[in-house]
TORKOL-4160 file (C-alpha; in steps of 0.2 Angstrom, whole numbers, padded with zeros to 4 digits, m for minus):
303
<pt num="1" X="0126" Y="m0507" Z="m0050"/>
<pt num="2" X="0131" Y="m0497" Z="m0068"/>
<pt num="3" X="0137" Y="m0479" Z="m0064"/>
<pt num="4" X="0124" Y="m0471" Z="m0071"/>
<pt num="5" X="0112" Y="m0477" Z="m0060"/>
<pt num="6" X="0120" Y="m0470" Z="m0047"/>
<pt num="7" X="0120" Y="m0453" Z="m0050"/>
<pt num="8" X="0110" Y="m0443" Z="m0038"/>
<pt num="9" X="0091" Y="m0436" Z="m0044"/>
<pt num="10" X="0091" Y="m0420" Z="m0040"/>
<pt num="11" X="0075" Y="m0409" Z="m0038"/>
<pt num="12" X="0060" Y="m0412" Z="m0028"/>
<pt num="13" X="0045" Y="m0406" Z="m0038"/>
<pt num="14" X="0043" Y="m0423" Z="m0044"/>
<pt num="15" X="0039" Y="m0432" Z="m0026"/>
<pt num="16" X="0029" Y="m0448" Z="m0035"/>
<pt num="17" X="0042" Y="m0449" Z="m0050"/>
<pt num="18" X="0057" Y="m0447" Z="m0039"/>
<pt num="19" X="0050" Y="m0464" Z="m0031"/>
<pt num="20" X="0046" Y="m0473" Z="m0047"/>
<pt num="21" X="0064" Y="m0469" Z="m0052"/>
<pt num="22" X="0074" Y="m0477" Z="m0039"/>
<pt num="23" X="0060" Y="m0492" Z="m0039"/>
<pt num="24" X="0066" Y="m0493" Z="m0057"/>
<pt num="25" X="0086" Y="m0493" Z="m0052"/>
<pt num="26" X="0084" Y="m0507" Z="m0038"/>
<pt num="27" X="0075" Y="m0518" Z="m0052"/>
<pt num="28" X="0087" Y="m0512" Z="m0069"/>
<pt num="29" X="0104" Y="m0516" Z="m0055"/>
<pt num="30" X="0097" Y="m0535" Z="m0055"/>
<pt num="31" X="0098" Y="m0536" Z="m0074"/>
<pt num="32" X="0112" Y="m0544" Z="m0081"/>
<pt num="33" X="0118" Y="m0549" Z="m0098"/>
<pt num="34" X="0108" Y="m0564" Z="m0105"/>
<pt num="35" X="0122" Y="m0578" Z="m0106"/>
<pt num="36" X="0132" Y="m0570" Z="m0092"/>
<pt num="37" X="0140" Y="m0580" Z="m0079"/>
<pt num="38" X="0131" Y="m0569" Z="m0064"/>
<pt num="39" X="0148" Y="m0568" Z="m0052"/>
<pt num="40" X="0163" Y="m0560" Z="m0058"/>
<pt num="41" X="0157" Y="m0551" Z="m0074"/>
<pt num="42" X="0156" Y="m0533" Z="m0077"/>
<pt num="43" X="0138" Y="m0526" Z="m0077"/>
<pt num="44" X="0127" Y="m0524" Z="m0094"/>
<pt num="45" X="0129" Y="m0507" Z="m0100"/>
<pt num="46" X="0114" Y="m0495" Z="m0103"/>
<pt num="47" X="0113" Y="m0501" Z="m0121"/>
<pt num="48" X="0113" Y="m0518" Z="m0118"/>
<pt num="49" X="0097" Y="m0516" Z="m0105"/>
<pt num="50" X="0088" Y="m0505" Z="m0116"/>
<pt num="51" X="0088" Y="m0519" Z="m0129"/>
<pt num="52" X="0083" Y="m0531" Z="m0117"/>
<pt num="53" X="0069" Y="m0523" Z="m0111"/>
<pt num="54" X="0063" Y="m0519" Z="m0130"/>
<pt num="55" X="0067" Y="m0500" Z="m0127"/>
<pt num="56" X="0082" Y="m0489" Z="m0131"/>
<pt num="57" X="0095" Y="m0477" Z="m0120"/>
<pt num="58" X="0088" Y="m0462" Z="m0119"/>
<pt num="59" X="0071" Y="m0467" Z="m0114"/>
<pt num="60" X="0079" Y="m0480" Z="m0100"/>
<pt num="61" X="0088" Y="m0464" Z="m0094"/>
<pt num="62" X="0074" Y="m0456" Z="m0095"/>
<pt num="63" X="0064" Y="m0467" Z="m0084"/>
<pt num="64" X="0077" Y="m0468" Z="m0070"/>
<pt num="65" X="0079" Y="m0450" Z="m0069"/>
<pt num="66" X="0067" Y="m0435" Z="m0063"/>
<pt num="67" X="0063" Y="m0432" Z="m0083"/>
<pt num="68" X="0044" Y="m0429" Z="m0081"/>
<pt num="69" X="0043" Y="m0443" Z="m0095"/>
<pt num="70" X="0034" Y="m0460" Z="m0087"/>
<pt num="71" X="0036" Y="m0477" Z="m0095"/>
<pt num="72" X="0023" Y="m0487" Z="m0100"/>
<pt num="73" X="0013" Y="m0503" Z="m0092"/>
<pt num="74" X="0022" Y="m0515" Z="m0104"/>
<pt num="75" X="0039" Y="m0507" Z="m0100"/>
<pt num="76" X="0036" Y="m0508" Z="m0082"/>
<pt num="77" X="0028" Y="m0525" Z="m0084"/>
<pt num="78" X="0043" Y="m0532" Z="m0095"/>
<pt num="79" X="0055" Y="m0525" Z="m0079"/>
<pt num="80" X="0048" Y="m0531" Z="m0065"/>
<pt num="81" X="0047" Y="m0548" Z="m0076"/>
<pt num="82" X="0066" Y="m0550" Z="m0079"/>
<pt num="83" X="0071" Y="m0543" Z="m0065"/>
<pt num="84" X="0062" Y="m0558" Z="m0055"/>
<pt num="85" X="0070" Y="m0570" Z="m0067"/>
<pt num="86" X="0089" Y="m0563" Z="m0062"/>
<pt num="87" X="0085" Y="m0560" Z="m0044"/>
<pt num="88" X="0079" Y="m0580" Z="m0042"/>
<pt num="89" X="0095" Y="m0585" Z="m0051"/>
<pt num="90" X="0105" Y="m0578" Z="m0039"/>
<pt num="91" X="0096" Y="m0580" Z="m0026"/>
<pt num="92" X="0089" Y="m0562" Z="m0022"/>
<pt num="93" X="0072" Y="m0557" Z="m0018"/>
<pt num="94" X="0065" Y="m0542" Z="m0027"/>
<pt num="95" X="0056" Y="m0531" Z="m0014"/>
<pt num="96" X="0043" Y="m0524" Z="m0023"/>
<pt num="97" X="0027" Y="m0532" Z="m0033"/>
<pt num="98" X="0020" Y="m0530" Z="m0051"/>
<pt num="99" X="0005" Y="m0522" Z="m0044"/>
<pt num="100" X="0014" Y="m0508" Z="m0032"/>
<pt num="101" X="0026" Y="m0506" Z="m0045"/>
<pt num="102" X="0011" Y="m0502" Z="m0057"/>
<pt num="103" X="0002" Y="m0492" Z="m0045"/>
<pt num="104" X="0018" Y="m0481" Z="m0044"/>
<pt num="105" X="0017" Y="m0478" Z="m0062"/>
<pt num="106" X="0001" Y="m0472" Z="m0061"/>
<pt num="107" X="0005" Y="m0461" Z="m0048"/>
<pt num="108" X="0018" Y="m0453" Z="m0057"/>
<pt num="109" X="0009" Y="m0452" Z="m0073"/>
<pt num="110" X="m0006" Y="m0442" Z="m0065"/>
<pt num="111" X="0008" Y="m0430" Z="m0055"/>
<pt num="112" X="0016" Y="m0426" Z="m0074"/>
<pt num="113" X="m0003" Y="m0424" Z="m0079"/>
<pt num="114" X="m0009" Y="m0416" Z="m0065"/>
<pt num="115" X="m0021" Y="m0428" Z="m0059"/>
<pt num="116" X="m0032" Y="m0423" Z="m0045"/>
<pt num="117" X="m0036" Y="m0440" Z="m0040"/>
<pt num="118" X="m0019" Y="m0448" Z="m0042"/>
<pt num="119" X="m0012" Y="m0432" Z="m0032"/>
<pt num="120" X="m0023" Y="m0435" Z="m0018"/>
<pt num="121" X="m0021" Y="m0451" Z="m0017"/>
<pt num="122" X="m0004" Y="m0450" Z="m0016"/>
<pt num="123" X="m0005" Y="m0438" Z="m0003"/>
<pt num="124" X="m0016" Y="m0452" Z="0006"/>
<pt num="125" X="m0003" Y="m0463" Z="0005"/>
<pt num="126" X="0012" Y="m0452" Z="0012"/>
<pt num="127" X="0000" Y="m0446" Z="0026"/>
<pt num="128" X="m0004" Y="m0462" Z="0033"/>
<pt num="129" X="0018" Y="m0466" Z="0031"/>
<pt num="130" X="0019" Y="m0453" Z="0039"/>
<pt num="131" X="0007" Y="m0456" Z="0054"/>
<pt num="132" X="0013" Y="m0473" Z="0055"/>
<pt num="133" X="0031" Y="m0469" Z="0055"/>
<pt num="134" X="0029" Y="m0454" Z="0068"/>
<pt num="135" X="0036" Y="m0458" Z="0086"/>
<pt num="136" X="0022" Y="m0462" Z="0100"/>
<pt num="137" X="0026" Y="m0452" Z="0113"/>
<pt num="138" X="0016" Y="m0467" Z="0127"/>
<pt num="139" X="0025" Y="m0480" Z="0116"/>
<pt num="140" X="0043" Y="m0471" Z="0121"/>
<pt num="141" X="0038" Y="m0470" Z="0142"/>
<pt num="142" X="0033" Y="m0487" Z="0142"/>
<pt num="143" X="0049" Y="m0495" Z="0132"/>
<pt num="144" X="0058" Y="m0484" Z="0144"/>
<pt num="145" X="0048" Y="m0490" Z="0160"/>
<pt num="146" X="0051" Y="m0509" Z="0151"/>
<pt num="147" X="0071" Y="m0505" Z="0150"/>
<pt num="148" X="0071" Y="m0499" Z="0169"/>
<pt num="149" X="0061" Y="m0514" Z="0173"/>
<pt num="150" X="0075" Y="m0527" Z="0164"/>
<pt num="151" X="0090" Y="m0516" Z="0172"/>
<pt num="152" X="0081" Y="m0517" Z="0190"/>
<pt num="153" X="0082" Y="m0537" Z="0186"/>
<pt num="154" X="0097" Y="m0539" Z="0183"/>
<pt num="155" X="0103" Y="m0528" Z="0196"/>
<pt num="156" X="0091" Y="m0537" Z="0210"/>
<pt num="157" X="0100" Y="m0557" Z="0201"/>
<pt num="158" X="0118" Y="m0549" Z="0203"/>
<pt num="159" X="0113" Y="m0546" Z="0221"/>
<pt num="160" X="0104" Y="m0565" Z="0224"/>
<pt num="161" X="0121" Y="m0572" Z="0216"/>
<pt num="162" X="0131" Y="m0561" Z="0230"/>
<pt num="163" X="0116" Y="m0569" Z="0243"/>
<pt num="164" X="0119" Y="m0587" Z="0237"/>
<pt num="165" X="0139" Y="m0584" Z="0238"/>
<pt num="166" X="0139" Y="m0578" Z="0256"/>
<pt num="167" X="0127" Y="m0592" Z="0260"/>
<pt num="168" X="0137" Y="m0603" Z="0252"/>
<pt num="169" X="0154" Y="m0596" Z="0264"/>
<pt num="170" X="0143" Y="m0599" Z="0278"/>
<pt num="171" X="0138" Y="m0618" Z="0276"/>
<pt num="172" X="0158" Y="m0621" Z="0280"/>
<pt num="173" X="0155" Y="m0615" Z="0297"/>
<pt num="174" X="0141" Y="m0625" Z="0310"/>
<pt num="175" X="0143" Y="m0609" Z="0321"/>
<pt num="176" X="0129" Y="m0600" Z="0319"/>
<pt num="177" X="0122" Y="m0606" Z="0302"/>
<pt num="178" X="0104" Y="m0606" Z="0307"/>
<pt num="179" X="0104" Y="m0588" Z="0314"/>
<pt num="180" X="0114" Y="m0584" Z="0297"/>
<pt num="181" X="0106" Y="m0593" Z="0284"/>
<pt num="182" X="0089" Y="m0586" Z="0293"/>
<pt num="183" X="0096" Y="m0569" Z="0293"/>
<pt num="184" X="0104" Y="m0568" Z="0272"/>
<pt num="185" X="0086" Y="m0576" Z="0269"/>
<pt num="186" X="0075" Y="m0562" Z="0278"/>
<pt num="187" X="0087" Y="m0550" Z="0267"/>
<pt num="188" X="0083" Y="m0557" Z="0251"/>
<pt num="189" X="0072" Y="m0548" Z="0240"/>
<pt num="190" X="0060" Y="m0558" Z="0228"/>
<pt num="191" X="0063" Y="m0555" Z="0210"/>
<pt num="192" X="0049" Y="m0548" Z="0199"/>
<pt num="193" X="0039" Y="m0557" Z="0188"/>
<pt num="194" X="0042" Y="m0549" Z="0169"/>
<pt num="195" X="0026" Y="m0540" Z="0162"/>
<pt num="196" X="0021" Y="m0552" Z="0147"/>
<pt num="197" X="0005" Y="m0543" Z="0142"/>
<pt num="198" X="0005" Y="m0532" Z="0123"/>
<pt num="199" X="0006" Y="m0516" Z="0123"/>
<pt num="200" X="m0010" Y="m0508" Z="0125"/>
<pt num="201" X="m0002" Y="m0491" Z="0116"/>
<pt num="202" X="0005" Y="m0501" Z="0101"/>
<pt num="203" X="m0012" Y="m0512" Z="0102"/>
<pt num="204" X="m0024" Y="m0493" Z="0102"/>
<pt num="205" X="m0012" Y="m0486" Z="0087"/>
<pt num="206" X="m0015" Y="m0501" Z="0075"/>
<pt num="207" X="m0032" Y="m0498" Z="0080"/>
<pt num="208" X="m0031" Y="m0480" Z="0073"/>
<pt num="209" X="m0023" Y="m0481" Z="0058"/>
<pt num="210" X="m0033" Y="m0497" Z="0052"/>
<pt num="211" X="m0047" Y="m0487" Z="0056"/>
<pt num="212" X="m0042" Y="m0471" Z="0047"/>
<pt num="213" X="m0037" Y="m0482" Z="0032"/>
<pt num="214" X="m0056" Y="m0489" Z="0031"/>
<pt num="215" X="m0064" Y="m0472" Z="0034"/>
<pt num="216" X="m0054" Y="m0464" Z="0019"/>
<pt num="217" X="m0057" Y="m0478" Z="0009"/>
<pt num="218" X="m0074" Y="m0476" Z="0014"/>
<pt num="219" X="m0073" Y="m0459" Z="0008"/>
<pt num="220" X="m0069" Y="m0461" Z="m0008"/>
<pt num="221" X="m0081" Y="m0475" Z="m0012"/>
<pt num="222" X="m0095" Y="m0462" Z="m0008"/>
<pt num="223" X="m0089" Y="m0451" Z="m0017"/>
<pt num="224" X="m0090" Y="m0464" Z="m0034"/>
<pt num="225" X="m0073" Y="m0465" Z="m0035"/>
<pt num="226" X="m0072" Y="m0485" Z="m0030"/>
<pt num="227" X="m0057" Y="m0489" Z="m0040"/>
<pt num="228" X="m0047" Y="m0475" Z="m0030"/>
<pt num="229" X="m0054" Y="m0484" Z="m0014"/>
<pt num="230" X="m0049" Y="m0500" Z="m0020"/>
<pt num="231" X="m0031" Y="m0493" Z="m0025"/>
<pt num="232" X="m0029" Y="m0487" Z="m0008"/>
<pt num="233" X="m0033" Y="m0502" Z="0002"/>
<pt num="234" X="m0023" Y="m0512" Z="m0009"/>
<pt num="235" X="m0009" Y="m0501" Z="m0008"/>
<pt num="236" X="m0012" Y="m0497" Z="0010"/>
<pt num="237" X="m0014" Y="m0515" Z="0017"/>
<pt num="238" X="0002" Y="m0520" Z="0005"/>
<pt num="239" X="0015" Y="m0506" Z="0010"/>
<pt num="240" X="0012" Y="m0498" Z="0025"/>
<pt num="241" X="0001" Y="m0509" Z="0037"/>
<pt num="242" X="0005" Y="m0527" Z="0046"/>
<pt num="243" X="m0007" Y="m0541" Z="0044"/>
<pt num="244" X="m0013" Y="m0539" Z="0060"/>
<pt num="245" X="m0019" Y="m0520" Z="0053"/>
<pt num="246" X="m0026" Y="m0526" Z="0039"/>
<pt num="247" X="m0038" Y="m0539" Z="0048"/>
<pt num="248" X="m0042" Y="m0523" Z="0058"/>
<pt num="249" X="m0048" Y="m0515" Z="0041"/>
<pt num="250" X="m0057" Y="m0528" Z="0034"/>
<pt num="251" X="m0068" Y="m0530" Z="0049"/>
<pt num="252" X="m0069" Y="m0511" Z="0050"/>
<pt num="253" X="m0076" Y="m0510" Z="0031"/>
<pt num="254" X="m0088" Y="m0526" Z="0035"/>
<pt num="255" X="m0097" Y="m0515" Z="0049"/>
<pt num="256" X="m0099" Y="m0502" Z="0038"/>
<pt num="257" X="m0106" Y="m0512" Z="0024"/>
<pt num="258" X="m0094" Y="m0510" Z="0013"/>
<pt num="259" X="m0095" Y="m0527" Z="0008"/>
<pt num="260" X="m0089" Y="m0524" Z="m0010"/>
<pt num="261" X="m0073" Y="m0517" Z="m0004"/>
<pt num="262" X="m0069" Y="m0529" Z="0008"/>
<pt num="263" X="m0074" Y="m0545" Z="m0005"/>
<pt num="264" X="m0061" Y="m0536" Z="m0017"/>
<pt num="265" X="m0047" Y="m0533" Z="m0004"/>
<pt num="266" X="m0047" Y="m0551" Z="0002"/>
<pt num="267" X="m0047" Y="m0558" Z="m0016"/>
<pt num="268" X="m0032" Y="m0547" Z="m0020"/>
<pt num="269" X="m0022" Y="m0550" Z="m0004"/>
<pt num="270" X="m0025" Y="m0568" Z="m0002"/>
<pt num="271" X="m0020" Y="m0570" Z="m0021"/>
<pt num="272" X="m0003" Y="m0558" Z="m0019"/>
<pt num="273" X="0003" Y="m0558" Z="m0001"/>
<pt num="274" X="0013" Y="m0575" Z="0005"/>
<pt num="275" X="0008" Y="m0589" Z="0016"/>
<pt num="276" X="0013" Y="m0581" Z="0033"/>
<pt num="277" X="0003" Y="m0565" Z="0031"/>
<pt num="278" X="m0011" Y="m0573" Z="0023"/>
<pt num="279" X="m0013" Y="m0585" Z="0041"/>
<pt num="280" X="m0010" Y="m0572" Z="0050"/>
<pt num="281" X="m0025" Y="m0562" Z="0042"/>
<pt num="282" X="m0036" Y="m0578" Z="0044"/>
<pt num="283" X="m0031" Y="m0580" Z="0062"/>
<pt num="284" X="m0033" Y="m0562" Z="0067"/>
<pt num="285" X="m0051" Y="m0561" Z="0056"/>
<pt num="286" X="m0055" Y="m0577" Z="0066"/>
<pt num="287" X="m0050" Y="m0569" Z="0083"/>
<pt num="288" X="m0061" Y="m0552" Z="0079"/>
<pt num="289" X="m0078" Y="m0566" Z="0076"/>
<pt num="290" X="m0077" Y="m0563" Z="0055"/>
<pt num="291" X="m0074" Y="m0584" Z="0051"/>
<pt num="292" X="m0081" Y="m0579" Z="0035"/>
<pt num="293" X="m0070" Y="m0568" Z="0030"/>
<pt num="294" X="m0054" Y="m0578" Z="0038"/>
<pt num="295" X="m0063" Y="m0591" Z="0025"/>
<pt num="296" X="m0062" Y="m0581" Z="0012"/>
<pt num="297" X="m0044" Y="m0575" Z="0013"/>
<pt num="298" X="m0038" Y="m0594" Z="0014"/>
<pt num="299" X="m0048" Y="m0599" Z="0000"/>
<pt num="300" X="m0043" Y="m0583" Z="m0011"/>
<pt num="301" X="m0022" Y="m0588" Z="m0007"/>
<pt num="302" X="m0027" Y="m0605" Z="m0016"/>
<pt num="303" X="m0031" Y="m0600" Z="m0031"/>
């Protein structure tokens, strides 16, 4: 990656800009020179992006800095595009989609405005990365208890190898041997059968933030703002929940009749996510009793 995309942002009063900036670095570090030979080559300089990218220097360092100034959706648009084009050629995947990277760019242009909306729902965002990041104290006790339960088992297999040693010695001798083998049996002790079942707190925190996802969303859709709600679903199901969470949502945003939202989220993640989360949604929806809606999701990822 060039040098001067290295160098560290410093400030934090631009929390949502700071984020499109690095978004912007990871995408301008897959760019090469058109014509280059990918492997061995020294990197395109700043001048040599720019013009690819139908800009110039200072804005490109601009946009990959903490300036307050915020590229437009044809810039980022134009990015995202050529980065994809260098990441396939060698074989790279590029992390982040044309719609988050947009959404980012929204985010930071209402944050150098001072957007209320965009602010908050920023701060919507952060909060649920935050919840779903935070440590579950239940979670920890019962890896712990999980941990003790695979440590007592291989203590208790060590000591039926020792058993089946000693029994082994004894068969060499006819003296005795029933008394023996009778008496190494009575002093084995059964092994335990390993708990398979899912973690009922992993299971009841899913639950929670799927359900505080929809009620926000819910929120903001009574209020009038429906493209904020849409915004944060999209974003929400995409970056911070598993597909198991957003099936979760969807059937929470069903029971509240918010049929509208939940027609609009199932078009826009069967049409964006990949095969695997998209069947995994379907099953899950199909599992909750929504066949409809596990349908839908198919048929949208056809398209």
């Amino acid at each position: 990656m060039p040098r001067w995309l290295t160098k560290p942002l410093v400030g934090d009063n631009l929390p949502r800009k700071r984020q499109l900036a690095l978004a912007i670095r990871q995408l301008l570090g897959l760019l090469w020179t058109r014509g280059s030979a990918k492997s061995g080559c020294t990197p395109p300089t700043q001048a040599e992006l720019a013009e690819r990218l139908d800009s110039n220097s200072t804005s490109l360092s601009r946009f990959a800095s903490l300036d307050p100034r915020v590229p437009g959706p044809k810039f980022i648009e134009t990015l995202h595009k050529e980065a994809c084009l260098d990441a396939a050629d060698g074989g790279v995947q590029v992390d982040i989609t044309l719609e988050a990277l947009q959404d980012l760019r929204t985010s930071a242009d209402g944050e150098r405005r001072g957007c209320p909306s965009c602010v908050e729902l920023g701060g919507r965002i952060d909060s649920l990365t935050a919840q779903l990041n935070a440590p579950c104290a239940a979670c920890a006790t019962h890896q712990k208890e999980r941990e003790d339960a695979v440590a007592l088992m291989a203590s208790l297999r060590q000591e039926a190898t020792e058993l089946r040693t000693k029994v082994q010695a004894l068969e060499t001798s006819e003296a005795g041997l029933q008394a023996r083998l009778a008496m190494a049996k009575a002093r084995r002790t059964p092994l335990p059968v390993p708990h398979q079942q899912r973690d009922r707190q992993r299971s009841q925190k899913e639950v929670a933030v799927a359900r505080q996802l929809a009620a926000q969303a819910r929120e903001l859709d009574s209020a009038g703002h429906q493209d904020e709600a849409l915004a944060l679903l999209r974003r929400g199901t995409t970056e911070l929940l598993s597909p198991a969470e957003t099936a979760l949502v969807i059937v929470e945003l069903r029971q509240q009749k918010r049929d509208h939202l939940v027609d609009n989220l199932i078009h826009v993640y069967g049409r964006d996510q990949g095969d695997r989360p998209v069947m995994t949604v379907a099953a899950e929806l199909h599992e909750e009793g929504a066949p409809d809606d596990a349908g839908a999701v198919l048929r949208a990822a056809l398209k």
